[in-house]
N, C-alpha and C positions, 0 to 999 in steps of 0.2 A: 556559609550562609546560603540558604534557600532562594533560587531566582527564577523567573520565569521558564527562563531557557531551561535551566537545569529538569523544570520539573516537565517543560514539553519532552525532552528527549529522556525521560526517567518510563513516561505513561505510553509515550507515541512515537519511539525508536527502537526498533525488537528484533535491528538487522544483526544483531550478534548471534542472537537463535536462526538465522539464514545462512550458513557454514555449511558448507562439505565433514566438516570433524562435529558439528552438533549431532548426533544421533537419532532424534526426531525428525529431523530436516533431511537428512539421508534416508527414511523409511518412508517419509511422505515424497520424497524427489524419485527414489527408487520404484516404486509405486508407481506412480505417475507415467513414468516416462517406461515401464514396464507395459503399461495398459496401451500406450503411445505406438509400442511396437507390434505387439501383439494385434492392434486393430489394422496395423498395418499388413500381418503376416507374415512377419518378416524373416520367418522359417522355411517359409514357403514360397520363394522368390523363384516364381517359374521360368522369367525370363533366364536368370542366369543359373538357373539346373537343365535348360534346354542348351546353353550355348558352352555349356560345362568349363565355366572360365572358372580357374584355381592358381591362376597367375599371382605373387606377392608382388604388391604396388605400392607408390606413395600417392596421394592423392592433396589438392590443397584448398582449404577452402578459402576463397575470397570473395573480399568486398565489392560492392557496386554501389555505395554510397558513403555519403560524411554521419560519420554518430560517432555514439559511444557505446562502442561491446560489452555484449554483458554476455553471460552463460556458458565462460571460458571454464569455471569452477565446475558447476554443474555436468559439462560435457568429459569435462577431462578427469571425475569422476565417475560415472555414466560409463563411459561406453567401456572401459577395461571389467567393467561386470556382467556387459551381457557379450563379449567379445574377446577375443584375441587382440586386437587393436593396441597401436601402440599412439598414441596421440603427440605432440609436441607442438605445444602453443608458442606462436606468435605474437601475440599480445597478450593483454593482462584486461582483465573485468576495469570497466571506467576510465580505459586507454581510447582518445579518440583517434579513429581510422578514416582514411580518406579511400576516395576510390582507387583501385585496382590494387590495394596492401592486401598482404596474405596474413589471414587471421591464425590459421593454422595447418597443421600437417600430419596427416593420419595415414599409418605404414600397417601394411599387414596385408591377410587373404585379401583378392579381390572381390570375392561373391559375398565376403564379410563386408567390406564397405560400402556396395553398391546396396547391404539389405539395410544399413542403419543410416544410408545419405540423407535422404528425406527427413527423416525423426530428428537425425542429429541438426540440420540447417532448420527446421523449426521452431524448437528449441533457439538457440541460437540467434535467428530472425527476429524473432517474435521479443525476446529478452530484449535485445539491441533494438526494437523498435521505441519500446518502452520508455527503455533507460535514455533512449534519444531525446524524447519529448519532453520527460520531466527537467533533461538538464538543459533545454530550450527554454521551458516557462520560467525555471530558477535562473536564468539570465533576465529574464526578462524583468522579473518584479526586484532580482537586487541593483538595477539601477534605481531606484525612489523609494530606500530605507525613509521612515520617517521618524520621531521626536516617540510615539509611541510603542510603535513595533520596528524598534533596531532592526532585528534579524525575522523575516520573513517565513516563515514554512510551508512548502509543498507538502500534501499528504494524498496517498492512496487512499479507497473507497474499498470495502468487501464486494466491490462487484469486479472479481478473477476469477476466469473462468480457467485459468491455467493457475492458481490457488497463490501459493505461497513463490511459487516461482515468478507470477505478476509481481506481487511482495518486492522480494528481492529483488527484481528490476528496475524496480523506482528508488531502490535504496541508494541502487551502482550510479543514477542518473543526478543521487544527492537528496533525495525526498525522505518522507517518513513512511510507515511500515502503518501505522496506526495498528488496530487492530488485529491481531493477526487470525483469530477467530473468536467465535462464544464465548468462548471462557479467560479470555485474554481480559476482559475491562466490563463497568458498567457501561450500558451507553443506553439509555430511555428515547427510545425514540416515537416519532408519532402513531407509529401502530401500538406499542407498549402501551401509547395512554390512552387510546378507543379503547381498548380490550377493558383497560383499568378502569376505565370511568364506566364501561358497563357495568364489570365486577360488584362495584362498589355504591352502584346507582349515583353518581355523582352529576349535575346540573349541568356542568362543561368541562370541555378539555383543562381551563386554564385552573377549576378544581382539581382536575386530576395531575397538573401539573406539580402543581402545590404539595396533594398529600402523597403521592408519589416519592416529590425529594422529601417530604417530610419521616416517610418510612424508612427510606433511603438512610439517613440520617441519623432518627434515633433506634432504628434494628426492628429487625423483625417481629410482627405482633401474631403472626400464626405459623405455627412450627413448619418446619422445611424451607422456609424461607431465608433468604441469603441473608447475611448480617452484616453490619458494616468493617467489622472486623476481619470481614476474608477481603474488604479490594482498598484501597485509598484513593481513587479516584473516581467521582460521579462525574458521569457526562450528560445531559441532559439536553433533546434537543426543540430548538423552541420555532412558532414559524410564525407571531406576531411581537411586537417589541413590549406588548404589556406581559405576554409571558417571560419574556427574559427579565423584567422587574419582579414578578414575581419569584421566579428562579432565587434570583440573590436575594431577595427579600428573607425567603425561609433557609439557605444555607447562613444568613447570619444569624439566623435566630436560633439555629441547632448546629450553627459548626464548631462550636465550644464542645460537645457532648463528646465527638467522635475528633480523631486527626484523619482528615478527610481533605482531599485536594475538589477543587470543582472546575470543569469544563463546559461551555455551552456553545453549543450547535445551532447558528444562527441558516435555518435550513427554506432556499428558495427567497430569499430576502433579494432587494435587489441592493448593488453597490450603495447607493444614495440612503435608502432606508438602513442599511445596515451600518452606515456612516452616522446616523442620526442619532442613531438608539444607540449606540456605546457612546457617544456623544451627552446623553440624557445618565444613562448608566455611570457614567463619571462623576457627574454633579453629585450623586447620593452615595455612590460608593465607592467600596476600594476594589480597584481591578490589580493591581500587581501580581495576585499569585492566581487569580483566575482566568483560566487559560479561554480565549476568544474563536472560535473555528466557524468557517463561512462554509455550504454546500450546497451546489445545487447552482446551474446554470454558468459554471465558470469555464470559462476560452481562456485561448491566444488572443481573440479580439475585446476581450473586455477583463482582461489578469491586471493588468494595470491598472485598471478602476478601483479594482481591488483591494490593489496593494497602500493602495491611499485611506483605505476603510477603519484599521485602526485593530484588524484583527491580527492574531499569532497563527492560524493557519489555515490555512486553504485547501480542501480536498475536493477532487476528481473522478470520477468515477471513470472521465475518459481516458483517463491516463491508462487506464489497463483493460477499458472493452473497448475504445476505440483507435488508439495508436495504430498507426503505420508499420507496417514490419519494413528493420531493411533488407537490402537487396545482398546476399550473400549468394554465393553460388560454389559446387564443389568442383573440382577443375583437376582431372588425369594428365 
């Protein structure tokens, strides 16, 4: 049987496709951390072609703070393709480390280690700063499950600037993946519907709300247009509560046509308003398999408010453009 949860982590869990053994996830990681080196120069490491060290070392990297590691997978796939490098980890991705533990150990040339130190502790850093934070907030909101929303969800935001690897780091910390690009989900957002209410010369946003999901819904009315038959989940995101009425309004009047899941993105709301309106929302409808998501202005100092709202899940944009990296360091 079909339940909420099931179908949050069916739309907006995609860490199985974030593997070292997935294939795509290796060509965009490869890639990536290719481009990482390369801006680095790391062929061209004058300091140690001047001091001509060729010494075989071990080197180790360690912590300087409490978290939880992440981009043990990633490295200890990494670096044996652009290196000789033999790595041997110390922990494990979603292992929490305390200060002065050794995360790992990396054997080989030394003019080899000193040109991928940087890349590789960035990497590394930057993942475990992540994955730290998110599993910070997800303490925080699952002390006050409530009667509505059992289980609580943290989610990432498409604002990663280190892509899919941002991704995966909120995964390691416990979080959702959401989106993982364009082509992963619908998701109607409020520029979507400026554009559309131009297109269409439509009176207001909260028409172009309407026929929006209404196209949405029952398929495309001019060719090239996506159909409801390529995704089963609309996400629509709304930023006054008589859009979110209308939202459900028109998915029940067309979600007979299509087998269609719905999402709404309660975006810039504040805790109190957004406590209100699914509040109102209840009285006339049924929310069970309509999945509830808050964005836009969520802390540490105000998650709790949150978690009291009545939503299924909460997304961040800071979790992955503004986290803290930890303090790793590489250590001869």
């Amino acid at each position: 049987m079909t339940n909420k949860s099931s179908l949050i982590l069916k739309y907006f869990q995609k860490a199985g496709q974030l593997t070292t053994q997935d294939s795509n996830y290796q060509k965009t990681i490869t890639s990536l951390f290719k481009w990482l080196l390369d801006s680095d120069q790391y062929k061209d490491d004058r300091t140690t072609k001047l001091l001509e060290l060729k010494t075989s070392i071990t080197a180790q990297i360690i912590s300087h703070d409490t978290g939880i590691i992440a981009g043990i997978d990633e490295v200890s796939y990494l670096i044996p393709k652009f290196s000789s490098l033999i790595i041997k980890a110390g922990k494990r991705d979603g292992e929490k480390v305390e200060n002065g533990q050794i995360i790992a150990e990396i054997s080989g040339l030394s003019r080899e280690i000193l040109s991928l130190e940087r890349t590789v502790l960035n990497l590394l850093q930057r993942m475990s700063g992540i994955a730290t934070e998110t599993n910070k907030l997800i303490a925080l909101i699952n002390l006050q499950p409530t009667t509505h929303n059992p289980q609580l969800y943290i989610a990432a935001t498409r604002k990663t600037p280190w892509g899919l690897l941002d991704k995966k780091a909120v995964t390691i910390g416990g979080g959702l993946t959401h989106r993982l690009n364009l082509g992963d989900g619908i998701l109607i957002k409020d520029n979507h519907l400026a554009v559309f209410k131009k297109e269409f010369g439509l009176n207001s946003i909260d028409m172009a709300v309407s026929y929006a999901l209404e196209i949405s819904l029952r398929g495309p009315t001019l060719p090239g247009r996506v159909g409801p038959h390529q995704h089963n989940l609309i996400e629509i995101e709304v930023t006054t509560p008589d859009q979110a009425h209308i939202v459900l309004e028109t998915f029940y009047k067309y979600s007979k046509l299509k087998n269609n899941n719905l999402a709404i993105m309660f975006d810039n709301f504040s805790p109190e308003q957004t406590r209100s309106t699914i509040r109102s929302l209840r009285e006339k409808f049924d929310l069970n398999l309509v999945i509830l998501e808050a964005s836009g202005g969520i802390n540490e100092n105000n998650i709790r408010d949150w978690a009291k709202t009545g939503v299924d899940i909460l997304s961040l944009g800071s979790l992955t453009h503004s986290s803290k990296t930890c303090n790793l360091s590489l250590e001869i």
